[in-house]
C-alpha positions in Angstrom: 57.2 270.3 86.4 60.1 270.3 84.1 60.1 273.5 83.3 59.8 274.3 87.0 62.6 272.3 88.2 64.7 273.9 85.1 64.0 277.6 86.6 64.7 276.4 90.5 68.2 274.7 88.9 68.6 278.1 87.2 67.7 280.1 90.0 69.4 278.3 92.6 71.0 276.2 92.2 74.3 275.0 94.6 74.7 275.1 98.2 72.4 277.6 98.9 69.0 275.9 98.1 65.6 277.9 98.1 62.6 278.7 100.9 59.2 277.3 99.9 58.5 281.3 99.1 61.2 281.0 96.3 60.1 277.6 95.3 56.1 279.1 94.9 57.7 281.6 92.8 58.7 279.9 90.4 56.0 277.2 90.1 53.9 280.5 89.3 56.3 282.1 86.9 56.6 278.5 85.2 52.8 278.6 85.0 52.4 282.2 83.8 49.9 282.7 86.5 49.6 282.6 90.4 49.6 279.4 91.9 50.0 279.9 95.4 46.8 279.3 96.5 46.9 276.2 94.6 50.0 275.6 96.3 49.0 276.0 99.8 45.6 273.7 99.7 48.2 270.9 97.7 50.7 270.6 99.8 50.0 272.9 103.4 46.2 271.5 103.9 44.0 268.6 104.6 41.2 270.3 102.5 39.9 267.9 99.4 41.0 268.9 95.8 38.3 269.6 93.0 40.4 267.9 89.9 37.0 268.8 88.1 38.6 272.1 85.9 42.2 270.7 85.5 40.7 267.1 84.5 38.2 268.5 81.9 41.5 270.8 80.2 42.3 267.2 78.5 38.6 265.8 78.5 39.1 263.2 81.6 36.7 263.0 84.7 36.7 260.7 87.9 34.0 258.3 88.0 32.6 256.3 91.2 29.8 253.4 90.9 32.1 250.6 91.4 31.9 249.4 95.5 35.7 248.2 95.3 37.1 251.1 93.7 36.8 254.7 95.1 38.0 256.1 91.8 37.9 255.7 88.0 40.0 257.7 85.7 37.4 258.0 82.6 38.0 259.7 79.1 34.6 261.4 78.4 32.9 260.1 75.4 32.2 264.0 74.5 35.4 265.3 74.6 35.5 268.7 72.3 38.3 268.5 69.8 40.4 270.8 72.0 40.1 268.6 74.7 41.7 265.4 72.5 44.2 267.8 71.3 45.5 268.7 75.2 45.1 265.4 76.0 46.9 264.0 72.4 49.9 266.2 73.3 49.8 265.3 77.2 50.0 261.3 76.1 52.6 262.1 73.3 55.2 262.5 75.8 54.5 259.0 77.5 55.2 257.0 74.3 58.0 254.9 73.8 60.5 256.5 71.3 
């Protein structure tokens, strides 16, 4: 998001502002790839959002079994080494300096 909200100051910023077209733009130049369908079912839709694929990039999972809570943010026990690495580098910027 950083780097998104760097290009949309870049891009526009001022009194002009930007449409949500502009703003999709960006999100998918920022992410090297299209994100608009993404986009749309995260912020246009009621629709339910598979974390599965963008949890398992850092070697995380949601868990349910516990009654009282409907979610569990778990770091799988087989993680590949790739997967510590995103997640390392993900957590690195939470630390206290």
């Amino acid at each position: 998001m950083d780097d998104v909200i760097r290009l949309e100051y870049q891009r526009y910023s001022g009194a002009h502002g930007y449409t949500a077209e502009q703003f999709n733009k960006t999100v998918s130049d920022a992410a090297g790839v299209d994100v608009s369908g993404l986009l749309h079912k995260l912020i246009a839709t009621t629709e339910e959002v598979d974390y599965t694929e963008m949890l398992d990039w850092f070697g995380l999972r949601f868990m349910t079994g516990d009654a009282n809570k409907a979610w569990t943010l778990e770091v799988r026990t087989d993680a590949t080494a790739a997967q510590k690495d995103h997640f390392a580098a993900l957590m690195s910027h939470s630390k206290a300096k």
